[in-house]
C-alpha positions in Angstrom: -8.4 -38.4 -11.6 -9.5 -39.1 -14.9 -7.9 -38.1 -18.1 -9.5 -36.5 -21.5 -7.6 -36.0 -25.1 -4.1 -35.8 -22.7 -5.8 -33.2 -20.0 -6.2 -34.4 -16.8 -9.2 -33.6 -15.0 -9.3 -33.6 -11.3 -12.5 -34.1 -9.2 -14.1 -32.0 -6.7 -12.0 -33.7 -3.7 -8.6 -33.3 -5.7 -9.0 -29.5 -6.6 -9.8 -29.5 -2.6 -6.8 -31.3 -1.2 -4.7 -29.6 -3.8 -6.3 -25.8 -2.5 -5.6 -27.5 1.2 -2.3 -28.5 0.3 -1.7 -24.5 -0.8 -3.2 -23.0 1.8 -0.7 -25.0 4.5 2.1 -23.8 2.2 1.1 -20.3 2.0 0.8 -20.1 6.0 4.2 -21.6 6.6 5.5 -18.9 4.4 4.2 -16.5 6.4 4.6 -18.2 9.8 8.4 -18.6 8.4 8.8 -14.9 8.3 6.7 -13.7 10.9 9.3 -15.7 12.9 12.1 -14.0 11.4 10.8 -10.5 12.0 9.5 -11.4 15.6 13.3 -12.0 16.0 14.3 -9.2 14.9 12.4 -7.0 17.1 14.5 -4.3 17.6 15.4 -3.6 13.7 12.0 -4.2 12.8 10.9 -1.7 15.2 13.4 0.8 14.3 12.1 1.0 10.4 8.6 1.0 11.8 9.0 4.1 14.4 11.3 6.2 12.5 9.0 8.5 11.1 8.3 9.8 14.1 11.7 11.2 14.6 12.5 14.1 13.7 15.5 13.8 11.7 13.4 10.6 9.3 15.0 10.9 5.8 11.6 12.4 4.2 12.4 15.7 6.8 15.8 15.3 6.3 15.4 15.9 1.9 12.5 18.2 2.8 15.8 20.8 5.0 17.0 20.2 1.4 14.6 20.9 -0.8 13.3 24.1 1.3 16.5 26.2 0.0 15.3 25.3 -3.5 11.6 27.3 -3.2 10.3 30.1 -1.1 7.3 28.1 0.8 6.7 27.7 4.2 5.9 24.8 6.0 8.4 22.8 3.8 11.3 22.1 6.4 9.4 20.9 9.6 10.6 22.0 12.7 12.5 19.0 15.0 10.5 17.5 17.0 10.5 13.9 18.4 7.0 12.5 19.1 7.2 10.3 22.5 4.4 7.0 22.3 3.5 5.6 24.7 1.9 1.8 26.3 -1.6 2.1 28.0 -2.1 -1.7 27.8 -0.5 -4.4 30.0 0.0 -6.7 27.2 -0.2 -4.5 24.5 3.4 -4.1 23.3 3.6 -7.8 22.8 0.2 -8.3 20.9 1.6 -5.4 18.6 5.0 -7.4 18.2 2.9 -10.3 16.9 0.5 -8.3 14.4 3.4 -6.4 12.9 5.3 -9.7 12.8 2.6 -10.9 10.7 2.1 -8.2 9.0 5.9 -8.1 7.7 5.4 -12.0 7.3 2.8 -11.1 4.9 4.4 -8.0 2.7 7.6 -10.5 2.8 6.1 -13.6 1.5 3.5 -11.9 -0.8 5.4 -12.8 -3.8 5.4 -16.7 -3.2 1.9 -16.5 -2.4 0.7 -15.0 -5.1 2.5 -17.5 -7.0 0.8 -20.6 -5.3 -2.4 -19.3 -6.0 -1.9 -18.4 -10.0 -0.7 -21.6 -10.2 -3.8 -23.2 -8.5 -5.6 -21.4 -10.7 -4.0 -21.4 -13.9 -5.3 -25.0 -14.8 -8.9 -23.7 -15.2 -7.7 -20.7 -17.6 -7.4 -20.3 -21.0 -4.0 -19.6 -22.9 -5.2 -15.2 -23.3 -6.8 -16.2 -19.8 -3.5 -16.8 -18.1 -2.1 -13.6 -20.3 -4.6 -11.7 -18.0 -4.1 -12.8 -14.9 -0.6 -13.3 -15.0 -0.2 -9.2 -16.3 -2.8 -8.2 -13.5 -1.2 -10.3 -10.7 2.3 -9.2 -11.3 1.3 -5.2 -11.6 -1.1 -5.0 -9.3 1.4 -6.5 -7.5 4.1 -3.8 -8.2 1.8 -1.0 -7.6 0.5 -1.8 -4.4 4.0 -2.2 -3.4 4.2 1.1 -4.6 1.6 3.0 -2.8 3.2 1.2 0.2 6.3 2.5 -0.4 4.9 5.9 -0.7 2.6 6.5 2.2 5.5 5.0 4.7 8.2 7.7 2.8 6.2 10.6 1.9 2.2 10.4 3.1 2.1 8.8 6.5 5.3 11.0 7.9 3.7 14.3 7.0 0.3 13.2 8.6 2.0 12.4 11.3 4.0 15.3 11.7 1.3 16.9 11.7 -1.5 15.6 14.2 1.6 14.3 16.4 2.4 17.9 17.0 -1.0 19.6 16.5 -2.1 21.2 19.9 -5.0 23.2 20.5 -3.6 24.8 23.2 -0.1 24.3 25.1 -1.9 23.4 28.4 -2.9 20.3 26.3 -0.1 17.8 25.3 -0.2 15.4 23.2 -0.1 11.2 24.5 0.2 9.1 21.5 -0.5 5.1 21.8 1.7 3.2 20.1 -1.9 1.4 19.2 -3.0 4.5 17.3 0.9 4.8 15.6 0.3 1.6 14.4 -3.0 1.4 13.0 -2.5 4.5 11.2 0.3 3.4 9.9 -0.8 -0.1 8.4 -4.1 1.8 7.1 -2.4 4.6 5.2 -0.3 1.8 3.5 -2.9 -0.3 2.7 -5.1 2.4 1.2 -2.5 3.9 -0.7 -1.1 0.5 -2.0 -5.6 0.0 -2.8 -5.4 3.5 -4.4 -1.9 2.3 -6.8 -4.3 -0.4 -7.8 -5.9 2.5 -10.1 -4.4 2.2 -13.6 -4.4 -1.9 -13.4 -8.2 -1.7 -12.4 -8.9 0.9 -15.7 -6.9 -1.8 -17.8 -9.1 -4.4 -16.7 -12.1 -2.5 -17.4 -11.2 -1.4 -20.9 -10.8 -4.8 -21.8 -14.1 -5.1 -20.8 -15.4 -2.3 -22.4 -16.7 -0.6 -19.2 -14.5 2.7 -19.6 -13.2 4.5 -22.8 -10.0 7.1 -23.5 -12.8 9.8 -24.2 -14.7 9.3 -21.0 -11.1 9.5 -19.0 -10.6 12.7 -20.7 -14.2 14.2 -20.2 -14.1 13.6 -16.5 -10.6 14.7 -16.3 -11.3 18.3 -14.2 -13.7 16.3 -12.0 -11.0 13.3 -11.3 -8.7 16.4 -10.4 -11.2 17.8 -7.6 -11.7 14.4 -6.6 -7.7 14.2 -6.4 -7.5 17.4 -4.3 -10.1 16.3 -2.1 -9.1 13.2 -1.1 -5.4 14.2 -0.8 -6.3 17.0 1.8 -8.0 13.9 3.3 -5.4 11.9 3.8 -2.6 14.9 4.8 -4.7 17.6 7.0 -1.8 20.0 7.1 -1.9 23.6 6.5 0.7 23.7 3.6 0.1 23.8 0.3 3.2 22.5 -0.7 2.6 18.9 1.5 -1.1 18.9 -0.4 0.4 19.3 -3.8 3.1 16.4 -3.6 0.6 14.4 -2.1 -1.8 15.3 -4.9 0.6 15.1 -7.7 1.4 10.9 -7.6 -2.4 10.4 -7.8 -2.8 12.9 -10.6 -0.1 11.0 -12.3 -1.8 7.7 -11.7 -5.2 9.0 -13.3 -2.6 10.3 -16.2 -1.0 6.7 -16.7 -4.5 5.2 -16.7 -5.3 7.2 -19.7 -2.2 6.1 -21.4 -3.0 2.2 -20.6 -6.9 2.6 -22.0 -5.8 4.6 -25.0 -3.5 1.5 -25.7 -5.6 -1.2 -24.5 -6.4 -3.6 -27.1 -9.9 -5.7 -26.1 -9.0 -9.3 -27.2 
């Protein structure tokens, strides 16, 4: 390592053992708490499969909320959707990738840590500003949109298709394979979809999008919105479409707000 006007400057090897050195740290995190949840099986489970009872807390503010406003649809009706194994080793390889995947969620914060700080050597002082503002709210949102398609999005899809039957001579079987890869893929792309207003921040300080261009497109983002939202929650209410609609509108709202005030530096 050598050393310039008080900087040290590490050479190609270094910067590798030191990315080496982060990566074992990072996967012992996460092995760490994969172990934990694996442990836990049966209180991990019971957070993971409770939105298909019927008495989740999402149906249980919806029984609420449904003497407040005259639509239909609001308060589902109880139901308890029964999954079941078609694999021999199947339940245990779902253990394990939903072990990992809590791991993951849990240890997210130290890992994005270890890599800023890998990085941050190579970045200038407004450089660092950046990153360190994107990391930690991209961070926060896609926490967010997690949070959101577990309580709100993912329960009403699956109250939906769980119970949808084209005819009663025809019931419904659900894998606990298909539960589950709904389930991590509605997070996911809702936490992506969160990532909304940090991703127009980052572009206004590049000068790719402006306030007025927000604002022109505004009716079109709204279709978009609409569409996508009856995407994601095929149900036949137009209450369920609405509150799914109406975060996403929001998000497009707040990303006008952060352009408007974006300062390019």
């Amino acid at each position: 390592m050598s050393e310039t006007s008080g900087v040290k400057v590490q050479t190609f090897w270094e910067h590798l053992d030191e990315l080496r050195g982060c990566l074992v740290k990072i996967a012992f995190v996460v092995v760490l708490f994969g172990i934990i949840a694996f442990l836990f099986k049966g209180e991990m489970f019971d957070i993971v499969l409770a939105p298909k009872q019927g008495d989740f807390v999402t149906y249980r503010l919806f029984a609420v909320v449904s003497g407040w406003f005259p639509f239909e649809g609001i308060t589902p009706d109880t139901f308890s959707v029964k999954l079941i194994n078609t694999g021999l080793a199947e339940q245990f390889l779902i253990h394990m990738k939903t072990s990992i995947y809590v791991g993951v969620l849990c240890a997210s914060p130290y890992i994005l840590y270890l890599l800023f700080r890998f990085v941050s050597p190579a970045l200038y002082s407004k450089e660092k500003k950046y990153v360190s503002r994107m990391v930690a709210g991209g961070y926060v949102m896609f926490m967010l949109g997690v949070a959101l398609s577990y309580f709100l999005i993912f329960p009403l899809t699956f109250r939906f298709l769980g119970t949808y039957q084209v005819s009663t001579e025809v019931e419904n079987m659900i894998s606990l394979q298909s539960y589950m890869d709904t389930l991590m893929m509605m997070n996911l792309m809702m936490g992506i979809v969160f990532e909304i207003p940090i991703l127009c921040w980052l572009l206004a300080q590049f000068g790719l999008i402006s306030v007025e261009f927000m604002r022109r497109y505004r009716r079109h983002a709204v279709v978009i919105i609409l569409v996508v939202a009856a995407i994601i929650t095929p149900t036949s209410d137009v209450f369920t479409l609405l509150l799914v609609s109406l975060p996403m509108w929001l998000l497009y709202e707040i990303s006008i707000l952060i352009v408007k005030h974006t300062k390019r530096e």
